[in-house]
VEXDODREN-447211 format. One record per residue (C-alpha): residue number from 1; residue in three letters; x, y, z. Coordinates in Angstrom, 1 decimal, padded with zeros to 4 digits. Example, Ala and Ser with C-alpha at 12.3 -4.5 7.8 and 13.67 -1.06 7.14 Angstrom:
<rs>
num  residu  X  Y  Z
1  ALA  012.3  -004.5  007.8
2  SER  013.7  -001.1  007.1
</rs>
This chain:
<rs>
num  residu  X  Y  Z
1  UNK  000.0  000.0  000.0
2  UNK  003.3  002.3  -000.2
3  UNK  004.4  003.7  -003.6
4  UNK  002.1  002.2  -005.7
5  UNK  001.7  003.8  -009.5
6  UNK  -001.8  004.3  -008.9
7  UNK  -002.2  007.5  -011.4
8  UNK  -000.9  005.4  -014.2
9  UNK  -003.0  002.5  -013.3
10  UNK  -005.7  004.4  -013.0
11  UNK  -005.0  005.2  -017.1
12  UNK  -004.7  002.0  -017.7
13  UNK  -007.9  000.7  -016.4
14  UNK  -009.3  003.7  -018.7
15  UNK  -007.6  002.5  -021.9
16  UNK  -008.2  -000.6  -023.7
17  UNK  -005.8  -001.9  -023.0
18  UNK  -006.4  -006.1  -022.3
19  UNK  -004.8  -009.5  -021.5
20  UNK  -002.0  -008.3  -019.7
21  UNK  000.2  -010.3  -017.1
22  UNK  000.7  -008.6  -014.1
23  UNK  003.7  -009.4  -011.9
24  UNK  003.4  -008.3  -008.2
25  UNK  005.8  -009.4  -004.9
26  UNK  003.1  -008.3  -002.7
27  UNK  000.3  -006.6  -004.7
28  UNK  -002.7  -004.5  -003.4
29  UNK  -004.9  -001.8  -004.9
30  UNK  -002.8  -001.3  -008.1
31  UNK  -003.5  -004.9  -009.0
32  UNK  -007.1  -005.3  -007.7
33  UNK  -008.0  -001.7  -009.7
34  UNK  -006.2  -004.0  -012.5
35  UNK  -008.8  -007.1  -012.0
36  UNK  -012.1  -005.1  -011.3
37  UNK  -011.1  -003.5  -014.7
38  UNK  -011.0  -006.8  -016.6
39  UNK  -007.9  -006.3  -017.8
40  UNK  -006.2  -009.1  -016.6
41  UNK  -005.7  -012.6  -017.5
42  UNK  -002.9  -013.7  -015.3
43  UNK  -001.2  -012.4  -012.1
44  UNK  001.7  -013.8  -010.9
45  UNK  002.7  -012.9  -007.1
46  UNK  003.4  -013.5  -003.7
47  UNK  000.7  -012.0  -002.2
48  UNK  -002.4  -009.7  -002.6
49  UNK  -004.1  -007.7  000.0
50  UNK  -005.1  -004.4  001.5
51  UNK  -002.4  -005.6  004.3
52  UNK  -004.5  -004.6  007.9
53  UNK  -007.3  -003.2  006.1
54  UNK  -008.2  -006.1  004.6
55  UNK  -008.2  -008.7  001.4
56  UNK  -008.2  -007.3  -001.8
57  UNK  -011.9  -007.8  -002.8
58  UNK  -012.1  -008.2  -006.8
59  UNK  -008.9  -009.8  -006.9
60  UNK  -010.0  -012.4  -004.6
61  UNK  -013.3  -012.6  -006.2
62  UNK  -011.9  -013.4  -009.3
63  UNK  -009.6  -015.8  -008.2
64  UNK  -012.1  -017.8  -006.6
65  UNK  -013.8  -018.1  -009.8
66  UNK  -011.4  -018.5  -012.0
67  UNK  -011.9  -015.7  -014.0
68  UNK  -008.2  -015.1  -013.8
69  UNK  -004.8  -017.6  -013.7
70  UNK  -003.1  -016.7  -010.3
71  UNK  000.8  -018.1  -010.4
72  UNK  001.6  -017.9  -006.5
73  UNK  005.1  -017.9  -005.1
74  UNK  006.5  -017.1  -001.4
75  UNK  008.0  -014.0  -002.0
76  UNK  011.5  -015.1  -001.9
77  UNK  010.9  -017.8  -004.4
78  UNK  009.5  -015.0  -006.8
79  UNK  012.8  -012.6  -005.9
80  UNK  014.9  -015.0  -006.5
81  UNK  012.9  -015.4  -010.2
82  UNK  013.4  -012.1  -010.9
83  UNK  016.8  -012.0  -010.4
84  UNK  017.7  -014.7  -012.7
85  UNK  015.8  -012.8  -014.9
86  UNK  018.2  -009.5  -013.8
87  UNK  021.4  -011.5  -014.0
88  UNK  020.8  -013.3  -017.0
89  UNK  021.4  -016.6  -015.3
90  UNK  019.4  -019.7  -016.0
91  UNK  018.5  -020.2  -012.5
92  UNK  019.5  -018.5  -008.9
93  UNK  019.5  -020.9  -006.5
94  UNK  018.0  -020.9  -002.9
95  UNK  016.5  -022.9  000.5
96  UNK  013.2  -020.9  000.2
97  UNK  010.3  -023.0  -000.5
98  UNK  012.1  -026.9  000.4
99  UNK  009.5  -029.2  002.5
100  UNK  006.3  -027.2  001.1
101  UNK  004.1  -027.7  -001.3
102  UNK  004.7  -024.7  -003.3
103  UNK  007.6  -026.8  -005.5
104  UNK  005.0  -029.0  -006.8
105  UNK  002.8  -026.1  -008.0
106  UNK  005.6  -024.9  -010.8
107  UNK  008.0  -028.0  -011.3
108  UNK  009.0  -026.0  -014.5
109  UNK  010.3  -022.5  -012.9
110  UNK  011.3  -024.0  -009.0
111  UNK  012.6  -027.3  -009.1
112  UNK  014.1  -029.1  -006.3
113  UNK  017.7  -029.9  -006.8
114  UNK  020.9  -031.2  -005.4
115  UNK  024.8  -030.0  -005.5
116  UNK  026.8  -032.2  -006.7
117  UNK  029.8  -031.0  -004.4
118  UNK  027.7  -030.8  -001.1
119  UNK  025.1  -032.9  -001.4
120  UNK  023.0  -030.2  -000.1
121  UNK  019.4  -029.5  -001.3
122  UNK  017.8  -026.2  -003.5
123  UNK  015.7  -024.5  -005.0
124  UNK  016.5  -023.5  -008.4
125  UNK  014.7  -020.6  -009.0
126  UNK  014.5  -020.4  -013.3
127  UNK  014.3  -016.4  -015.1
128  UNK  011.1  -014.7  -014.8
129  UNK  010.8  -012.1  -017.9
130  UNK  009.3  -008.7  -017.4
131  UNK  008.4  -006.7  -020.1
132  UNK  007.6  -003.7  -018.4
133  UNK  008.5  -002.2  -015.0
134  UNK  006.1  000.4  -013.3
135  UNK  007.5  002.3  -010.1
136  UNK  006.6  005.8  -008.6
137  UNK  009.0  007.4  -006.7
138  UNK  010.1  010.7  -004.9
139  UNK  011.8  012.9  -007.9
140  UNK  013.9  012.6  -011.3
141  UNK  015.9  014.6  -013.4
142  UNK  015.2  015.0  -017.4
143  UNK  017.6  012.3  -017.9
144  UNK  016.1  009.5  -016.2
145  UNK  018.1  009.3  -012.2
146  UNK  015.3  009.0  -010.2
147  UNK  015.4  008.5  -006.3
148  UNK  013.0  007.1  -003.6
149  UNK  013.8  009.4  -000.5
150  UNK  015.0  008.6  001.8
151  UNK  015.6  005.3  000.9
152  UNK  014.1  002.5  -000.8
153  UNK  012.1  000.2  001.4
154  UNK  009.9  -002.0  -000.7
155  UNK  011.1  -004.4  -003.8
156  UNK  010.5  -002.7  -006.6
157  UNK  013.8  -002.2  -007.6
158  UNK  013.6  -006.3  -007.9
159  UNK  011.2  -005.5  -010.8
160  UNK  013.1  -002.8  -012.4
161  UNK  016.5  -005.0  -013.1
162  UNK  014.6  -007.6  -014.3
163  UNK  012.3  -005.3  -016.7
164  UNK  013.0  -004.7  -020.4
165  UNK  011.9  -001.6  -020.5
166  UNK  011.3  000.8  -017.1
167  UNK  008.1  003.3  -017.0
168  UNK  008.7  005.7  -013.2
169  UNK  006.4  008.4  -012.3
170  UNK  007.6  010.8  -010.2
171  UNK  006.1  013.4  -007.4
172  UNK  008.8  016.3  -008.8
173  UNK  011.0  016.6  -011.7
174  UNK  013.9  018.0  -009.9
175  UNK  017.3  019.9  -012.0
176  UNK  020.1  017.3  -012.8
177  UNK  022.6  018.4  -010.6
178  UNK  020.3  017.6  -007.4
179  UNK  021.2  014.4  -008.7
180  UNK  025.2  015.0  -010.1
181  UNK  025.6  016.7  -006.2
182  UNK  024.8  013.7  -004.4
183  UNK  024.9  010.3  -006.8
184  UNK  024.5  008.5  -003.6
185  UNK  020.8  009.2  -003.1
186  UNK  020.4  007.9  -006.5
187  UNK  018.1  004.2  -006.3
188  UNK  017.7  004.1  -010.3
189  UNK  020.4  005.7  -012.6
190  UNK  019.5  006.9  -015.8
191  UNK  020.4  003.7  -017.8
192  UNK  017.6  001.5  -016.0
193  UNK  015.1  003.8  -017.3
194  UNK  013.5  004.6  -020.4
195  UNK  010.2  006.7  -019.1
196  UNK  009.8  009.5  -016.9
197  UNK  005.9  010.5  -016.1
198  UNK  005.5  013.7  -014.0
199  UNK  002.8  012.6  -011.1
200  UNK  002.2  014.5  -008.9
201  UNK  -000.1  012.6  -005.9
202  UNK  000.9  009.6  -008.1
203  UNK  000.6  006.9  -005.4
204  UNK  -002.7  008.2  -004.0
205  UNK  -004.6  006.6  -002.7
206  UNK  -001.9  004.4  -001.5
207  UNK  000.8  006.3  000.6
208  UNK  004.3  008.2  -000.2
209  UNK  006.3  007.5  002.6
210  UNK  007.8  009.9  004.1
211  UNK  005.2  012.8  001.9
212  UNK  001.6  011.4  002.3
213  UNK  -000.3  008.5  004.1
214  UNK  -002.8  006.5  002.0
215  UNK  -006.4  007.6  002.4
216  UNK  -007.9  005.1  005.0
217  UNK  -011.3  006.5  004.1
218  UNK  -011.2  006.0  000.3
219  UNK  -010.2  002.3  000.5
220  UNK  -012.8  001.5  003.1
221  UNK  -015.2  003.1  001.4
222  UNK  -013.8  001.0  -001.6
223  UNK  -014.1  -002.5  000.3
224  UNK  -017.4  -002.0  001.3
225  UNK  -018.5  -000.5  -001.9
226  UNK  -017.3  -003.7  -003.1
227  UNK  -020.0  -006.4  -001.4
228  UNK  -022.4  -004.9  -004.2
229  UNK  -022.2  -005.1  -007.4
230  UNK  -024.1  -002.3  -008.9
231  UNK  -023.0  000.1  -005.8
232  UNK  -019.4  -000.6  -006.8
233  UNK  -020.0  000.1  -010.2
234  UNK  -021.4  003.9  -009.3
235  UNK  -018.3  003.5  -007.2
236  UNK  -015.8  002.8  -009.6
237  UNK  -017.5  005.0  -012.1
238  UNK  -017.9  008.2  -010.8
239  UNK  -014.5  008.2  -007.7
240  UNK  -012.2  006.7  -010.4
241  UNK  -012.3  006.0  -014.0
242  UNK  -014.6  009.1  -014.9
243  UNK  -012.7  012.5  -014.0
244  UNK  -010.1  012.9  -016.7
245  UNK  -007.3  013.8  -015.1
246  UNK  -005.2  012.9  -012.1
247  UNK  -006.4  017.0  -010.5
248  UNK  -010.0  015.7  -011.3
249  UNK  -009.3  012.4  -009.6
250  UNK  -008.2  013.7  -006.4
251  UNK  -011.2  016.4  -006.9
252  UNK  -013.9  013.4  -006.6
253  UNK  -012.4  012.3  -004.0
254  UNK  -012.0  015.0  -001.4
255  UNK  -010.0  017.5  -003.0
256  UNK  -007.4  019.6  -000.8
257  UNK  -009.7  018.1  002.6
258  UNK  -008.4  015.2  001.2
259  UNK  -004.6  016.3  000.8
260  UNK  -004.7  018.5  004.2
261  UNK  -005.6  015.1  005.8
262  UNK  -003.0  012.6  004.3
263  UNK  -000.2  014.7  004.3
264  UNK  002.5  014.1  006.8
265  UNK  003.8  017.0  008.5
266  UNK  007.4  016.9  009.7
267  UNK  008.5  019.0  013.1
</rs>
């Protein structure tokens, strides 16, 4: 619920875009908007939830009924996928995933193997492909350096090596040298990236750590919006796919109320 590229989802779900594969560690309203859309055929992933708020309701609905293929990992087993996939390797090995029954649900991309010098057991986790990365973050210059401030503290930068192509949206456009005066603070240089979206409130209505909380009243009224269907679909309709831009977006749903209340306010 931290970071998510909700503002270009929430194109996505407009376009017609269909039949995509989404790839998620731990997924939550990014990939449920995703599902409810019906723009999804397959989603492969560690987890998806609204973490302590809850499941996440049209992903789960869909699951159930098989309206969607759902390739589940542990999360380690999946990182360990993608950076095979990173490394150009055919497999990186790990103990993640030995004595459950996860193996046996993808003998072809985790198979249970043996050194030959050791004798010890593994896991060898085979390349997972990603076409396309999606990641918002804090700022980035015209060239591409972006940064998550103050550090990065989720796994999308997993998804980013592994990722033919790299799409960021960012809260600021900030001048190069921000960038050139402290390459440390850099988490993607400019040759992992090959998009740069200006977003402003991009994440919303998931959070920005440190620079806004996600909007707890916005995704509850989501959940329970979503135990009807016709309710959810005024829902969806008029507090997200209908205003035309991302201003509009925030409008529907609150307006500066809205950003008063989830920004954090440092002392």
């Amino acid at each position: 619920m931290n970071s998510a590229p909700m503002g270009f989802v929430r194109e996505l779900v407009r376009s017609d875009v269909r039949d995509l594969t989404v790839v998620s560690i731990v997924g939550s309203m990014a990939v449920d908007w995703l599902v409810a859309s019906g723009k999804v055929n397959r989603v492969i992933t560690g987890l998806v939830s609204f973490e302590g708020l809850g499941l996440a309701p049209n992903f789960r609905r869909a699951a159930e009924a098989g309206d969607i293929e759902v390739e589940e990992y542990s999360e380690h087993l999946l990182i360990c996928r993608l950076q095979a996939a990173a490394h150009r390797l055919p497999f990186v090995p790990t103990k993640a995933g030995i004595g459950t029954d996860v193996l046996a649900l993808h003998p072809d991309t985790t198979r249970l193997e043996t050194d030959r010098v050791t004798g010890e057991a593994y896991v060898a986790c085979t390349p997972l492909p990603i076409d396309v990365a999606v990641v918002h973050a804090h700022a980035a210059d015209a060239d591409g350096n972006t940064r998550v401030d103050p550090k990065l503290i989720w796994m999308d930068s997993d998804l980013v090596r592994a990722a033919e192509a790299t799409v960021v949206t960012v809260e600021e456009v900030a001048p190069r040298n921000s960038f050139t005066d402290a390459p440390e603070r850099t988490t993607y240089p400019r040759f992992m990236v090959d998009a740069v979206v200006h977003a402003p409130w991009g994440a919303y209505p998931t959070s920005n750590y440190p620079s806004y909380a996600h909007h707890e009243d916005f995704i509850q009224e989501y959940l329970s919006a979503s135990r009807d269907r016709d309710r959810f679909a005024r829902f969806w309709d008029e507090r997200i796919t209908a205003p035309d831009d991302q201003a509009g977006f925030l409008e529907a749903n609150g307006g500066a109320a809205t950003i008063l209340a989830i920004t954090r306010r440092t002392t």
